[in-house]
PDB file of N, CA, C and O in Angstrom:
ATOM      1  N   UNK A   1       8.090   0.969  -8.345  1.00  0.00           N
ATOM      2  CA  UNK A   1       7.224   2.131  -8.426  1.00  0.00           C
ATOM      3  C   UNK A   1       6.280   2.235  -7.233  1.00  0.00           C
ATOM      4  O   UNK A   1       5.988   3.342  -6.781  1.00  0.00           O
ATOM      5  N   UNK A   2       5.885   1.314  -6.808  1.00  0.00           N
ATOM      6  CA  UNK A   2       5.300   1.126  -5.614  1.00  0.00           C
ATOM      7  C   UNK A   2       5.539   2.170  -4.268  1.00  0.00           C
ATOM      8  O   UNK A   2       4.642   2.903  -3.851  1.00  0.00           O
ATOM      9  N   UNK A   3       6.690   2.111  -3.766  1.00  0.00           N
ATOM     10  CA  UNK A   3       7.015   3.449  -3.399  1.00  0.00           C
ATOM     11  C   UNK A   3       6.867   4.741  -3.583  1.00  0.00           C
ATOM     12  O   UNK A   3       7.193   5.465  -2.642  1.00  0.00           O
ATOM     13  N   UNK A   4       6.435   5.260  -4.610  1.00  0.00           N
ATOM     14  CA  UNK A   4       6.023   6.371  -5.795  1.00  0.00           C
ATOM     15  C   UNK A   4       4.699   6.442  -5.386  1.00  0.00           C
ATOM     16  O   UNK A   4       4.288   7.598  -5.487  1.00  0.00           O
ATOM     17  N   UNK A   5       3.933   5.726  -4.997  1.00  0.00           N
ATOM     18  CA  UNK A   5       2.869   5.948  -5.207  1.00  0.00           C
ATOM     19  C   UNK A   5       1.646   6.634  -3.687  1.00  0.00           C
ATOM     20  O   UNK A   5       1.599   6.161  -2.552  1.00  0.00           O
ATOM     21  N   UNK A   6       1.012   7.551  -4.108  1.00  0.00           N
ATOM     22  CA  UNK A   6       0.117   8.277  -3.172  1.00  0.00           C
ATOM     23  C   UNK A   6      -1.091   8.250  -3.192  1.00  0.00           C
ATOM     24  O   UNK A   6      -1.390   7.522  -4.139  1.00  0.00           O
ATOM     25  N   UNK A   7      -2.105   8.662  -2.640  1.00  0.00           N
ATOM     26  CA  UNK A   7      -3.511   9.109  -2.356  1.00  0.00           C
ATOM     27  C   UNK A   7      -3.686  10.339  -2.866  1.00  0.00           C
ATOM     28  O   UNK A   7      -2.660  11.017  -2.805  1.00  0.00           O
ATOM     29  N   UNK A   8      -5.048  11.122  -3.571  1.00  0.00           N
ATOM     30  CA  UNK A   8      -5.295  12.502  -2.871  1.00  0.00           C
ATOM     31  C   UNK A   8      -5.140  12.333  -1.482  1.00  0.00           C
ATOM     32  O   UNK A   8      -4.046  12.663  -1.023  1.00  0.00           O
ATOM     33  N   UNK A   9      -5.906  11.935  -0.788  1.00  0.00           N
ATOM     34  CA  UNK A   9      -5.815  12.268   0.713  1.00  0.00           C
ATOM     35  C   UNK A   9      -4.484  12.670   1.636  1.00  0.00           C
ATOM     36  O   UNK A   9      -4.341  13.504   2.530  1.00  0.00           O
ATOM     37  N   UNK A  10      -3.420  11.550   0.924  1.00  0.00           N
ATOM     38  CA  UNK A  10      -2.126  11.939   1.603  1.00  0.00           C
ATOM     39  C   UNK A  10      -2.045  13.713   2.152  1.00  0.00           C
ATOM     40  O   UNK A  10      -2.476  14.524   1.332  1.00  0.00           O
ATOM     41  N   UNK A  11      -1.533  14.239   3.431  1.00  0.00           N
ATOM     42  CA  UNK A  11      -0.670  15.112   2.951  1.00  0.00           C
ATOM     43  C   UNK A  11       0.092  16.118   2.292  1.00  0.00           C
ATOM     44  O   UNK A  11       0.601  15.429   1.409  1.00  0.00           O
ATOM     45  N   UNK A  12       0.466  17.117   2.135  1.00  0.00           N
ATOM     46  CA  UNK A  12       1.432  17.779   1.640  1.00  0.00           C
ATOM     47  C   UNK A  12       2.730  16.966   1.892  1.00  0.00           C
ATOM     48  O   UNK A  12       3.419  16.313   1.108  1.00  0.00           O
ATOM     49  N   UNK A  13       2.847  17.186   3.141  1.00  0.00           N
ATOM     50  CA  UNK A  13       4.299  16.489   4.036  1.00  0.00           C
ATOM     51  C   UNK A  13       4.588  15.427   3.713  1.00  0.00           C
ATOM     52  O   UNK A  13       5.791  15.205   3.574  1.00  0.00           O
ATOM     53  N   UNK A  14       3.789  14.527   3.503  1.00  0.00           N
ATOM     54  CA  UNK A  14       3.691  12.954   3.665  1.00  0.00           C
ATOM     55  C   UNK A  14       4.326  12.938   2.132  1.00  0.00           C
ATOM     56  O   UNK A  14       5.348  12.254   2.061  1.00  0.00           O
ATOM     57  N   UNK A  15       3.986  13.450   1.118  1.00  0.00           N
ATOM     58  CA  UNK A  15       3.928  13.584  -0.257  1.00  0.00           C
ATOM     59  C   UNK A  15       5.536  13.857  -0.563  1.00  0.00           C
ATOM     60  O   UNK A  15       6.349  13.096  -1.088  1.00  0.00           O
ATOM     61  N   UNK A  16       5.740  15.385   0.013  1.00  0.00           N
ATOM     62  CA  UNK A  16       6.910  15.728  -0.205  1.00  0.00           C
ATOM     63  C   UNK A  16       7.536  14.446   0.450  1.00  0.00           C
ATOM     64  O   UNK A  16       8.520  14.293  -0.275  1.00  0.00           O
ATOM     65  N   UNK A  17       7.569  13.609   1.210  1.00  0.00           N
ATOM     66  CA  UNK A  17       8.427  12.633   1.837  1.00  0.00           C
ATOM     67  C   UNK A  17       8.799  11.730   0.993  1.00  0.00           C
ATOM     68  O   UNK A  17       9.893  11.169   0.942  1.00  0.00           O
ATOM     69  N   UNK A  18       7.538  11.528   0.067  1.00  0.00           N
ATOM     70  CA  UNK A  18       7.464  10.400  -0.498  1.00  0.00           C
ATOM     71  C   UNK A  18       8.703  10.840  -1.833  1.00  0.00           C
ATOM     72  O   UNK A  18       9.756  10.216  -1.955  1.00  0.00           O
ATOM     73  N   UNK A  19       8.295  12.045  -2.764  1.00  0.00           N
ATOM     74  CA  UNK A  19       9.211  12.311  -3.670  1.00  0.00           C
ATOM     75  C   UNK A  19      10.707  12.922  -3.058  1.00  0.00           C
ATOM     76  O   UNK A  19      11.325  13.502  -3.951  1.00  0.00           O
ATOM     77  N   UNK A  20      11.376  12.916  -1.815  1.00  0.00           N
ATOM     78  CA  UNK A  20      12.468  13.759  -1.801  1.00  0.00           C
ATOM     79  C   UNK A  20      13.116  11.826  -1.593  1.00  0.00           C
ATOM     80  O   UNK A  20      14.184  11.533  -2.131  1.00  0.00           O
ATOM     81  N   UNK A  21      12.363  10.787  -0.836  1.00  0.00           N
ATOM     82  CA  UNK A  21      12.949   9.626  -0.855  1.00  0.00           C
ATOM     83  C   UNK A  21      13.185   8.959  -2.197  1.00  0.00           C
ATOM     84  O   UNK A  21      14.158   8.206  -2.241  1.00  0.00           O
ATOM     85  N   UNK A  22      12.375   9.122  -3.432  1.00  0.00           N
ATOM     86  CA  UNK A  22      12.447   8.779  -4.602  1.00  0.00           C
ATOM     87  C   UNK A  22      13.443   9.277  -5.093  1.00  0.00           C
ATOM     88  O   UNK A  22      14.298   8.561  -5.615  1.00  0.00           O
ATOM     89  N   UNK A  23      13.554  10.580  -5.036  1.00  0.00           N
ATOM     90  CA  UNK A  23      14.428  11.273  -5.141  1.00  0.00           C
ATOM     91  C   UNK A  23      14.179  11.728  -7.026  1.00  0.00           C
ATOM     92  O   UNK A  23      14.960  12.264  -7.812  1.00  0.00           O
ATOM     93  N   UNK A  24      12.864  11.265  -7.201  1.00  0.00           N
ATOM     94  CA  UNK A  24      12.026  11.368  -8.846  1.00  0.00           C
ATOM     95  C   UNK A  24      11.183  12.780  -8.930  1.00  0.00           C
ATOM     96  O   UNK A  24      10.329  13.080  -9.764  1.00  0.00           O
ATOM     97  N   UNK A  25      11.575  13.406  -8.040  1.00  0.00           N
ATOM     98  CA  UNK A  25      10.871  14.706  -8.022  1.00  0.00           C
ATOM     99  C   UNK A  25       9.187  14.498  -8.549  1.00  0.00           C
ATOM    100  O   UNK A  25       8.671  15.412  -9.194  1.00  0.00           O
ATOM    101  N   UNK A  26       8.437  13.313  -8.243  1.00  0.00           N
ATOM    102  CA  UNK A  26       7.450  13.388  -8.702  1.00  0.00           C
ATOM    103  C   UNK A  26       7.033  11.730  -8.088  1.00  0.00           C
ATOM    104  O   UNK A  26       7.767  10.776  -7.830  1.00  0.00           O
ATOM    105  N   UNK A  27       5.408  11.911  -7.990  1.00  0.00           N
ATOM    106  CA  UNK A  27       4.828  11.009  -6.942  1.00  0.00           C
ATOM    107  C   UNK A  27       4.078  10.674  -8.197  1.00  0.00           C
ATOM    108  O   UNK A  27       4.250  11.276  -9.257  1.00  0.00           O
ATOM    109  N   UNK A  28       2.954   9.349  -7.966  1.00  0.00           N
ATOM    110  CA  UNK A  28       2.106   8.836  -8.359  1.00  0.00           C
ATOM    111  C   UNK A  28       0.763   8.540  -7.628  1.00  0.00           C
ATOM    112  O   UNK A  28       0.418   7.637  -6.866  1.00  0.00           O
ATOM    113  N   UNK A  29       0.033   9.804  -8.221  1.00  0.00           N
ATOM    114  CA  UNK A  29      -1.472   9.363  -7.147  1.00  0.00           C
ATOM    115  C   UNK A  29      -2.184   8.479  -7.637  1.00  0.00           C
ATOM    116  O   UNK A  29      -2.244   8.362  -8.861  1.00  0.00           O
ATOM    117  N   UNK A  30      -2.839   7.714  -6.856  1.00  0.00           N
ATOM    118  CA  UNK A  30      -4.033   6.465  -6.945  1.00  0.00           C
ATOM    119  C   UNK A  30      -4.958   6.217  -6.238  1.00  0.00           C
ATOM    120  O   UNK A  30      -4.837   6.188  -5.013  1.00  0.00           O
ATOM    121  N   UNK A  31      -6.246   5.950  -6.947  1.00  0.00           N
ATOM    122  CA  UNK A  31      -7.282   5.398  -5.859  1.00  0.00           C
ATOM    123  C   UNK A  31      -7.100   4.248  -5.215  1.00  0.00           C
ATOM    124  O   UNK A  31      -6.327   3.348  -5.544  1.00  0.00           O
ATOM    125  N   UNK A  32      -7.992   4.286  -4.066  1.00  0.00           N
ATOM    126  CA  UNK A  32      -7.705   2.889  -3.180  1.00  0.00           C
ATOM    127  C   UNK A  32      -7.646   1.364  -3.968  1.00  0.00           C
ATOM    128  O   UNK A  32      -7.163   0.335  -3.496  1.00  0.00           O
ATOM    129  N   UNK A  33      -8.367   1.559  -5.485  1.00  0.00           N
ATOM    130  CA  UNK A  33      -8.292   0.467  -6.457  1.00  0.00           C
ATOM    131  C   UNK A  33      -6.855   0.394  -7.147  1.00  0.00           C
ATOM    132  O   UNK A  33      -6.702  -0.512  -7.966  1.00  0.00           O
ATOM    133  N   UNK A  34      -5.828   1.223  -6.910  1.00  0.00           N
ATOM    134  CA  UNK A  34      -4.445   1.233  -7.268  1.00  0.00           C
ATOM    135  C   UNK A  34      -4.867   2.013  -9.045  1.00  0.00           C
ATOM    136  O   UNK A  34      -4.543   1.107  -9.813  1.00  0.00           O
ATOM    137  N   UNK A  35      -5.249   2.863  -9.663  1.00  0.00           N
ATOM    138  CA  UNK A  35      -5.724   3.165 -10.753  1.00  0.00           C
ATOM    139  C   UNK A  35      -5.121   4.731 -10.872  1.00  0.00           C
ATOM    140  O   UNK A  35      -4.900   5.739 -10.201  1.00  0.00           O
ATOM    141  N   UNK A  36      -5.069   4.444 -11.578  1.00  0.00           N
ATOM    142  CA  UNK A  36      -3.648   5.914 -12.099  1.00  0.00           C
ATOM    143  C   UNK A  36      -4.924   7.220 -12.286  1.00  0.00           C
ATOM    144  O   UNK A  36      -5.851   7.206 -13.096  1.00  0.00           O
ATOM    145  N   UNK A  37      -4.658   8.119 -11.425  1.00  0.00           N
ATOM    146  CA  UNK A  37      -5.655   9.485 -11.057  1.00  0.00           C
ATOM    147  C   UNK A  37      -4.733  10.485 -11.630  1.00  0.00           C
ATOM    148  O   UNK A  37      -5.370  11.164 -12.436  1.00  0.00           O
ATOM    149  N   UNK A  38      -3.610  10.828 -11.562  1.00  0.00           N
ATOM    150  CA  UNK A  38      -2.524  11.991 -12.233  1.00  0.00           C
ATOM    151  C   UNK A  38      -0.926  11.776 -11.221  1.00  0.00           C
ATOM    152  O   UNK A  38      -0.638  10.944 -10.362  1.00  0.00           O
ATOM    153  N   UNK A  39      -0.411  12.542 -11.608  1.00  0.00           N
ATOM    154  CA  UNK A  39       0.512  12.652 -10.644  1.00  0.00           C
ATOM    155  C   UNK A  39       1.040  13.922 -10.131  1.00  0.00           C
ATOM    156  O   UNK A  39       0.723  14.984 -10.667  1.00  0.00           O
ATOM    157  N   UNK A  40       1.878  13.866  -9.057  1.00  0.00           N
ATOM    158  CA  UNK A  40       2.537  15.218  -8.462  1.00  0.00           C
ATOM    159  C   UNK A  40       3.638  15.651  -8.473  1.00  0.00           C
ATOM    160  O   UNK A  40       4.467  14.780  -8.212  1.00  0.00           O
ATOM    161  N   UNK A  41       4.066  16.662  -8.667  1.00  0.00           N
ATOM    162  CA  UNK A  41       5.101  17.191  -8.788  1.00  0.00           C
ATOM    163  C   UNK A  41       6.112  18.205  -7.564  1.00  0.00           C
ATOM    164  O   UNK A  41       5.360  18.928  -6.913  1.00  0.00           O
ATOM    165  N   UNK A  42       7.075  18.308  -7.310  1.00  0.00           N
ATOM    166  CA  UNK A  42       7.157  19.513  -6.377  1.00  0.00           C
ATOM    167  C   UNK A  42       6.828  20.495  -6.732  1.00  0.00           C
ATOM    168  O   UNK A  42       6.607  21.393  -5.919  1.00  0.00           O
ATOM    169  N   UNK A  43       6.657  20.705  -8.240  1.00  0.00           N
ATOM    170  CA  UNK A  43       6.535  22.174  -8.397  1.00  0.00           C
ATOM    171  C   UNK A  43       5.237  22.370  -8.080  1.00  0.00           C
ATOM    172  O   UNK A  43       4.932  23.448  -7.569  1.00  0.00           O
ATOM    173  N   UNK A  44       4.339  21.479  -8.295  1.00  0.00           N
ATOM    174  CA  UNK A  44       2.957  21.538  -8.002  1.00  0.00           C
ATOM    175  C   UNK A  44       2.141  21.564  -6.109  1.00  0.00           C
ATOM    176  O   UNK A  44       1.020  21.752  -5.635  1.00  0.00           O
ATOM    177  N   UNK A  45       3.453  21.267  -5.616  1.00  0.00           N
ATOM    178  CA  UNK A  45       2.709  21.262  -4.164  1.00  0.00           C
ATOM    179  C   UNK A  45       4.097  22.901  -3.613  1.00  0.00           C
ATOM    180  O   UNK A  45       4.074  23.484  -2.529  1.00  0.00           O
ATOM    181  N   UNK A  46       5.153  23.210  -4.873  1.00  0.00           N
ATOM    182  CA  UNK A  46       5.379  24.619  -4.071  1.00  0.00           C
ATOM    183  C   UNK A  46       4.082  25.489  -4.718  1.00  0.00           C
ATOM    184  O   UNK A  46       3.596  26.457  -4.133  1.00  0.00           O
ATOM    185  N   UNK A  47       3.713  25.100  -5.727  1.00  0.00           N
ATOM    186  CA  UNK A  47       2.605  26.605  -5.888  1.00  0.00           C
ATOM    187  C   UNK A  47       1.226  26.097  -5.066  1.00  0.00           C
ATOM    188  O   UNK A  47       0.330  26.816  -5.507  1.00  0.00           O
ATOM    189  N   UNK A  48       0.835  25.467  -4.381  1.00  0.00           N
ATOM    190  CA  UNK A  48       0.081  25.151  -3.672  1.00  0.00           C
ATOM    191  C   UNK A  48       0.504  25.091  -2.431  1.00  0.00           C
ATOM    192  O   UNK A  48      -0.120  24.474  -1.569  1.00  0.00           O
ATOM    193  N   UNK A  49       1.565  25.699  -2.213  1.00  0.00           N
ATOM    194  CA  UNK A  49       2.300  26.408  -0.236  1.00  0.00           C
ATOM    195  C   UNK A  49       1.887  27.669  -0.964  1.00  0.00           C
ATOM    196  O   UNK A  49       0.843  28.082  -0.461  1.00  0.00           O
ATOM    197  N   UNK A  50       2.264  28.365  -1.859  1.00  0.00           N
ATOM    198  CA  UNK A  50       2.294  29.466  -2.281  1.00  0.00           C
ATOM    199  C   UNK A  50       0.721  30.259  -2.289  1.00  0.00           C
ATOM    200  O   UNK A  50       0.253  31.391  -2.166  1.00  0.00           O
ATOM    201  N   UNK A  51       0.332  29.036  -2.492  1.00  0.00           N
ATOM    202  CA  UNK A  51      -1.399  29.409  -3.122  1.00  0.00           C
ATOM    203  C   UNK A  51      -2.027  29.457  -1.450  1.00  0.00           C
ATOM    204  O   UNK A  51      -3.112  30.036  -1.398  1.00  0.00           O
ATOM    205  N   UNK A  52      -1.574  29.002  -0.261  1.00  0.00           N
ATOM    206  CA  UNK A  52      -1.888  29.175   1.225  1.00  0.00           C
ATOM    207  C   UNK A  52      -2.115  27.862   1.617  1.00  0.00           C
ATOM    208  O   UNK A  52      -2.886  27.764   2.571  1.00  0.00           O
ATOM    209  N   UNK A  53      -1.620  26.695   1.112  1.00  0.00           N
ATOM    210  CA  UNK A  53      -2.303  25.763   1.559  1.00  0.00           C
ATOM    211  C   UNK A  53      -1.114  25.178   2.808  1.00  0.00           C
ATOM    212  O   UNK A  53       0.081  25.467   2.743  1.00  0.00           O
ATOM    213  N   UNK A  54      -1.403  24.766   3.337  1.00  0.00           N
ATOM    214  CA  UNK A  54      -0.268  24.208   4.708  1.00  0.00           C
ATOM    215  C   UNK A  54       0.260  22.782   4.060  1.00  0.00           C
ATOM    216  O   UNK A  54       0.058  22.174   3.009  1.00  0.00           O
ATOM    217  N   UNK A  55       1.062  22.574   5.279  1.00  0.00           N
ATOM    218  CA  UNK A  55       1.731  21.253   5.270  1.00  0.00           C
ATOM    219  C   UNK A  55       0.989  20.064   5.440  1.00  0.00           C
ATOM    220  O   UNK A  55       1.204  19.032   4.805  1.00  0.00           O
ATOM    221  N   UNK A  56      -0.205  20.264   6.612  1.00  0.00           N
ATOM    222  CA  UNK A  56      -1.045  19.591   6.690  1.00  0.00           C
ATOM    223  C   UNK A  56      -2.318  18.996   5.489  1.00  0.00           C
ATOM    224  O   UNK A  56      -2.778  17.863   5.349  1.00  0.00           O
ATOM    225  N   UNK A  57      -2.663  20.463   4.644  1.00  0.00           N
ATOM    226  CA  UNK A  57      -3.619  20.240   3.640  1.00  0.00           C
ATOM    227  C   UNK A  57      -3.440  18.675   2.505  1.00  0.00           C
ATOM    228  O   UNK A  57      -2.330  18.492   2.005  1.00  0.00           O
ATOM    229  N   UNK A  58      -4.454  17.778   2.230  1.00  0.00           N
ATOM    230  CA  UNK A  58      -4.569  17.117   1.474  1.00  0.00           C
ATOM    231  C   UNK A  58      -3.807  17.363   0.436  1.00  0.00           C
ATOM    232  O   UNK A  58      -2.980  18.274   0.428  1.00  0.00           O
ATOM    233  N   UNK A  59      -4.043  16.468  -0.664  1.00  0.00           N
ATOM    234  CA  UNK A  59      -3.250  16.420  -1.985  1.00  0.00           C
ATOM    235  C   UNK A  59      -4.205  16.813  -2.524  1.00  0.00           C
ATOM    236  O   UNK A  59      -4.294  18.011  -2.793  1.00  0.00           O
ATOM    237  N   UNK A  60      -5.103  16.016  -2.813  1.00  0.00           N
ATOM    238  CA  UNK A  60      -6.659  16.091  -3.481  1.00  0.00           C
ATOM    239  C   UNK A  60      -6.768  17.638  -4.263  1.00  0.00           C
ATOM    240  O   UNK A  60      -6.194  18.458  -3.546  1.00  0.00           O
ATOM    241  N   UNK A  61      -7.078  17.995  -4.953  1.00  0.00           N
ATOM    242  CA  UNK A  61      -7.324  19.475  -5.649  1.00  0.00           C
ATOM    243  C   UNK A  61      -5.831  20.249  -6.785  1.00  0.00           C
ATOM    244  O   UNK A  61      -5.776  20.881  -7.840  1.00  0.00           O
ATOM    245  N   UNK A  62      -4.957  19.775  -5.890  1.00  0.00           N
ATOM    246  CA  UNK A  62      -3.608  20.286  -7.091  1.00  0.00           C
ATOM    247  C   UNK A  62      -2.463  19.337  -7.858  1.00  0.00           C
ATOM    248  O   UNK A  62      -1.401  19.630  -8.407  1.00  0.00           O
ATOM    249  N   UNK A  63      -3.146  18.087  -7.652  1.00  0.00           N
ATOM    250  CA  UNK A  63      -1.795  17.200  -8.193  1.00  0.00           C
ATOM    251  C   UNK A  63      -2.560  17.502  -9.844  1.00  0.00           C
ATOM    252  O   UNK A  63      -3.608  18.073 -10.146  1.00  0.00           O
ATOM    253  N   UNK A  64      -1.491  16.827 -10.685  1.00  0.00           N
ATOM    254  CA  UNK A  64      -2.227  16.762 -12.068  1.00  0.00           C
ATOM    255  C   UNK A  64      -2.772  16.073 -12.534  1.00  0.00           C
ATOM    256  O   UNK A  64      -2.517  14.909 -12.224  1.00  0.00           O
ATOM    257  N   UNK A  65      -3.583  16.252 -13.300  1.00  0.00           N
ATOM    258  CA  UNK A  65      -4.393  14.957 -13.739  1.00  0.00           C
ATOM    259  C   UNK A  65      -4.899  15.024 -15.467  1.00  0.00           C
ATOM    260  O   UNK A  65      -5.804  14.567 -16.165  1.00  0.00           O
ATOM    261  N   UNK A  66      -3.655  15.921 -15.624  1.00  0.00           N
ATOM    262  CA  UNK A  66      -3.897  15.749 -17.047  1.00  0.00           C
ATOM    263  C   UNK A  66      -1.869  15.456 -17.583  1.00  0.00           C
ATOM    264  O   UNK A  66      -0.869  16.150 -17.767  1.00  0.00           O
ATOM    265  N   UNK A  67      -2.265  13.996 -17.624  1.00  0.00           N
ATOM    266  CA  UNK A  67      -0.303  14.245 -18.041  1.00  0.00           C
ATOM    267  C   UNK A  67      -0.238  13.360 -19.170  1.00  0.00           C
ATOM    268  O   UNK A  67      -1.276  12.853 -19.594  1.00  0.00           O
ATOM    269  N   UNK A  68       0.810  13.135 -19.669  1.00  0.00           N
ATOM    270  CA  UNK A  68       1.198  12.219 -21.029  1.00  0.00           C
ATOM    271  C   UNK A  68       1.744  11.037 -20.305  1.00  0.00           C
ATOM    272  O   UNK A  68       2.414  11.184 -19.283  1.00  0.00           O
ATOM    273  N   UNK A  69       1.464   9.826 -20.829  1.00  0.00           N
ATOM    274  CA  UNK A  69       2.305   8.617 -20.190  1.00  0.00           C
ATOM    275  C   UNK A  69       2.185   7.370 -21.642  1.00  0.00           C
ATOM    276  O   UNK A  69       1.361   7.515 -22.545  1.00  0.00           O
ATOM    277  N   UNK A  70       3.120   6.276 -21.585  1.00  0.00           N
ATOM    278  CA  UNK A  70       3.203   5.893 -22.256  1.00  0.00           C
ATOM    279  C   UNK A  70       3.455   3.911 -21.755  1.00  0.00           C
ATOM    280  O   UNK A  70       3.533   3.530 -20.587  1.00  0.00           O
ATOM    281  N   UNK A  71       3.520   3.142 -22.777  1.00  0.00           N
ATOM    282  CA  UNK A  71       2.801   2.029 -22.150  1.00  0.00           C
ATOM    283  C   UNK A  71       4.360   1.179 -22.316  1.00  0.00           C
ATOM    284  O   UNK A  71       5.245   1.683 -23.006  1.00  0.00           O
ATOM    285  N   UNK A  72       4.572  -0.182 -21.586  1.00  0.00           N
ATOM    286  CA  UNK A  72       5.612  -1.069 -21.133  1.00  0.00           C
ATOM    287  C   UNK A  72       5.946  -1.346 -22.634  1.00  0.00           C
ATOM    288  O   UNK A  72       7.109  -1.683 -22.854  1.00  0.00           O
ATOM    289  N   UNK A  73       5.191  -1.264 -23.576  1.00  0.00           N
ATOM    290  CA  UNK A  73       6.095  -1.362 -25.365  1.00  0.00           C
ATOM    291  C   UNK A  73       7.058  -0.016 -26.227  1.00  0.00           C
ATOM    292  O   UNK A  73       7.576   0.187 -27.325  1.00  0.00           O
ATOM    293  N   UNK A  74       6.846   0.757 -24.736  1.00  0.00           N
ATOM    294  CA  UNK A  74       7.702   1.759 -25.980  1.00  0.00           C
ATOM    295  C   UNK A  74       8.811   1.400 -25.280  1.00  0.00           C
ATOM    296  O   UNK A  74       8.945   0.903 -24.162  1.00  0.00           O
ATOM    297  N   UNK A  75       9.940   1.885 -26.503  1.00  0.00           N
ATOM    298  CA  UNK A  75      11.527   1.774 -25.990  1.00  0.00           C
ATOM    299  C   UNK A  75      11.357   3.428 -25.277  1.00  0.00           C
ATOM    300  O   UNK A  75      10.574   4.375 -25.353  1.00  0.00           O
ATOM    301  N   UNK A  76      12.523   3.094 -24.623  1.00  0.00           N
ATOM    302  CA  UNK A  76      13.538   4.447 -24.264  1.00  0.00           C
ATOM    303  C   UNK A  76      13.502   5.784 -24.437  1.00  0.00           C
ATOM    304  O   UNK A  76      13.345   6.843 -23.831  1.00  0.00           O
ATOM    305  N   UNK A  77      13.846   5.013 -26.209  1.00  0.00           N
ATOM    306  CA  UNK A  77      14.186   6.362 -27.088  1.00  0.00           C
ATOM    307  C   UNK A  77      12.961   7.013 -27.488  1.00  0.00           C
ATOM    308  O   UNK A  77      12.780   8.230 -27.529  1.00  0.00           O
ATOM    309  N   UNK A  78      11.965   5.916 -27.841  1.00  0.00           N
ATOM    310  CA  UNK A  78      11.138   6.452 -28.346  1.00  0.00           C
ATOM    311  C   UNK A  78       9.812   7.549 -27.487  1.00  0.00           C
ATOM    312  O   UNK A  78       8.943   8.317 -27.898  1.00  0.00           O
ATOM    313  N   UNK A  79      10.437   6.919 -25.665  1.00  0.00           N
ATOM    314  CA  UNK A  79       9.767   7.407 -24.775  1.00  0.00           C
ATOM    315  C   UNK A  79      10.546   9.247 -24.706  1.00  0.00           C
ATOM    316  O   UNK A  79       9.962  10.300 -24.451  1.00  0.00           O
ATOM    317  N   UNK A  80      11.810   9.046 -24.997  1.00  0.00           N
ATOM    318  CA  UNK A  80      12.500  10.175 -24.472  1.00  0.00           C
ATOM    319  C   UNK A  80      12.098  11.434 -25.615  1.00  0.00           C
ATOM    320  O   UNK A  80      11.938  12.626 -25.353  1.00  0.00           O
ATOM    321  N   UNK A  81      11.975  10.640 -27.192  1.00  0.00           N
ATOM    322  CA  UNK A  81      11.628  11.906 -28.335  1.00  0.00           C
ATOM    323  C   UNK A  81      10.540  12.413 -27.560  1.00  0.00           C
ATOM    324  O   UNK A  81      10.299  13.596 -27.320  1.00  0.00           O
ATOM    325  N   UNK A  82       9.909  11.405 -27.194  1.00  0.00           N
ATOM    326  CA  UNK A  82       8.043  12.491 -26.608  1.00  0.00           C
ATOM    327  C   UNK A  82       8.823  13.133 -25.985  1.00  0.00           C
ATOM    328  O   UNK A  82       9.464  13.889 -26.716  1.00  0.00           O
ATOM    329  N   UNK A  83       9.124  13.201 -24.768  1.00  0.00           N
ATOM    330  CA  UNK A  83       9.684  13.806 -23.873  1.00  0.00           C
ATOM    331  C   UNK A  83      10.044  15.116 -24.857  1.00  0.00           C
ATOM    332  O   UNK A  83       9.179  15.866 -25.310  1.00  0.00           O
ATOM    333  N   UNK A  84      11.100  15.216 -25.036  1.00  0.00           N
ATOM    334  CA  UNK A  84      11.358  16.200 -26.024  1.00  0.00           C
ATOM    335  C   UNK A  84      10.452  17.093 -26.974  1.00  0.00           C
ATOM    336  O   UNK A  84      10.553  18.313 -27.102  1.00  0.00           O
ATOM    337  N   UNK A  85       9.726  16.424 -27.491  1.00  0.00           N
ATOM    338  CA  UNK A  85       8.738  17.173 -28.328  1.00  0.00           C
ATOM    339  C   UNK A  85       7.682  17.760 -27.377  1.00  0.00           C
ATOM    340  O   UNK A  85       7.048  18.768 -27.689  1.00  0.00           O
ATOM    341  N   UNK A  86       7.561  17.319 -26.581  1.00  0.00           N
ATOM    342  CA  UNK A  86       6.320  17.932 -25.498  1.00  0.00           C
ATOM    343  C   UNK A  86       6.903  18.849 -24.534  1.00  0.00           C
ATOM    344  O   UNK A  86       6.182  19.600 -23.876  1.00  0.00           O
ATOM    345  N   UNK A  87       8.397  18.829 -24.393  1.00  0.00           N
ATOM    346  CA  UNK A  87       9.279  19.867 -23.231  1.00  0.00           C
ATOM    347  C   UNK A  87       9.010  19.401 -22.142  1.00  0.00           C
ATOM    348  O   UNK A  87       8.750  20.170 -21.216  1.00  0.00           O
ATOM    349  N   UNK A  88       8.998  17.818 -21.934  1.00  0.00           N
ATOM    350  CA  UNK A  88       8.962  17.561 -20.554  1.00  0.00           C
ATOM    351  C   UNK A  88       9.847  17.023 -20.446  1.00  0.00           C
ATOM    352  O   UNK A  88      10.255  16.152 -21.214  1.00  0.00           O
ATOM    353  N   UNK A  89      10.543  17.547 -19.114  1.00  0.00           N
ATOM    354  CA  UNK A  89      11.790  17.100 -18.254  1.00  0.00           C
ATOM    355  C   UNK A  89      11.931  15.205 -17.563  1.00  0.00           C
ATOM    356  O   UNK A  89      12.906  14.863 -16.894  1.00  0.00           O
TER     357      UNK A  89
END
C-alpha cells in the first residue's frame, strides 16, 4: 500500500501518476505522521480539472475525507456486503 499513498500537497499530476501506476483508481492521502486524512479518486481530481484547477494545483481541498473503511479483522466477504450496501465500487 505504500505506493498508494500521497500528501495534500502532492500535485494533481504527481497523484494521477501515482493511481494510473496502481492501477487502483484511487490514492491514499496522509500526513507527514503517515495517518489516514481521506483518499482520492480520479473521479475526484477530473471534477477538480473541471472545476479550473491545473495540473500543477495541490491535492489539498478536493480529495475525500469522508469515506467508509474497515479494519485487518474483517473477511472479504464481509468487506465486499458493505461495499454493496453502500454502492461502492
Amino acid at each position: 500500500m505504500q505506493e498508494l499513498r500521497v500528501s495534500p500537497k502532492d500535485t494533481i499530476l504527481h497523484v494521477l501518476k501515482i493511481i494510473d501506476v496502481g492501477a487502483e483508481q484511487t490514492a491514499i492521502v496522509v500526513d507527514q505522521e503517515d495517518h489516514l486524512l481521506g483518499i482520492v479518486t480520479d473521479g475526484d481530481i477530473r471534477r477538480a480539472l473541471i472545476s479550473g484547477c491545473s495540473m500543477d494545483s495541490p491535492l489539498d481541498g478536493f480529495y475525500t475525507k469522508k469515506f467508509m473503511s474497515v479494519g485487518i479483522d474483517y473477511s472479504r466477504e464481509a468487506a465486499l456486503s458493505l461495499m454493496v450496501a453502500n454502492r461502492i465500487e
